[in-house]
C-alpha positions as CSV (number, residue, x, y, z in Angstrom):
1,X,60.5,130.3,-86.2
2,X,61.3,128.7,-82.7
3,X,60.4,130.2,-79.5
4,X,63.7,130.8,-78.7
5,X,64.2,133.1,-81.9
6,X,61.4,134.8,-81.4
7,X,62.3,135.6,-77.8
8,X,66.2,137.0,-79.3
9,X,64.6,139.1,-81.9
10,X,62.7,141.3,-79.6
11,X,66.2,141.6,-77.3
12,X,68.2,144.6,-78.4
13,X,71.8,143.6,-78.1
14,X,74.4,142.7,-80.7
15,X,75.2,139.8,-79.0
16,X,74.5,136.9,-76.4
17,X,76.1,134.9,-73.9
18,X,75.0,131.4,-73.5
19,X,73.6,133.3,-69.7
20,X,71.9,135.9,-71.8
21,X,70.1,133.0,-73.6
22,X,69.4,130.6,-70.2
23,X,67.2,133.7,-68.8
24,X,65.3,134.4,-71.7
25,X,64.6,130.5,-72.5
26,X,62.8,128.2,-70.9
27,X,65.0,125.3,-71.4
28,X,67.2,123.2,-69.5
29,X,71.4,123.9,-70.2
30,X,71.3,120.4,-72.4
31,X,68.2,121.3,-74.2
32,X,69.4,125.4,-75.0
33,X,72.8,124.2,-75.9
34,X,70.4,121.3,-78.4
35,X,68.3,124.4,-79.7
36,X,71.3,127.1,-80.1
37,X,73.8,124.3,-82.3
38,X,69.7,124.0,-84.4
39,X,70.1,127.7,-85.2
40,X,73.6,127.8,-85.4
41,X,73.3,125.2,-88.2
42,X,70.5,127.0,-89.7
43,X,72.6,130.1,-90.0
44,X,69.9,131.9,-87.6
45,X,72.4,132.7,-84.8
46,X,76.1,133.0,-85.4
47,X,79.0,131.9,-82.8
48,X,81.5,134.3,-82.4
49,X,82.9,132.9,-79.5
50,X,82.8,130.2,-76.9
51,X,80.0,131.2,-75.4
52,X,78.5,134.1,-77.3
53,X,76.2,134.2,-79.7
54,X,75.1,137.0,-82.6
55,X,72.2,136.9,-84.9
56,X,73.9,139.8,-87.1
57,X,77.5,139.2,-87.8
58,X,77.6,142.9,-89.1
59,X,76.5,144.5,-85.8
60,X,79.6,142.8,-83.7
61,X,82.9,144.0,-83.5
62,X,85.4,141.6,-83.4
């Protein structure tokens, strides 16, 4: 589990803007964008828009 994970599963919102995730992270914008597409591809974080980011698909309203 990466640091980043860790850091999103102790947050309790139903979803994340790419914002959200450059304040909790420790990354630069190239290396968060290089991490969030990891999880995405890992089915750990879902995009549900440009931008905005869920790691429950069930827990957003669309």
């Amino acid at each position: 589990m990466s640091n980043l994970e860790k850091q999103l599963n102790k947050i309790k919102k139903s979803y994340f803007s790419f914002a959200d995730l450059r304040k909790i992270s420790l990354l630069d914008d190239a290396g968060l964008r290089v991490a969030i597409s990891r999880l995405v591809k890992a089915e750990k974080l879902y995009k549900i828009y440009k931008g905005y980011y869920c790691l429950d698909k069930s827990r957003v309203d669309l």
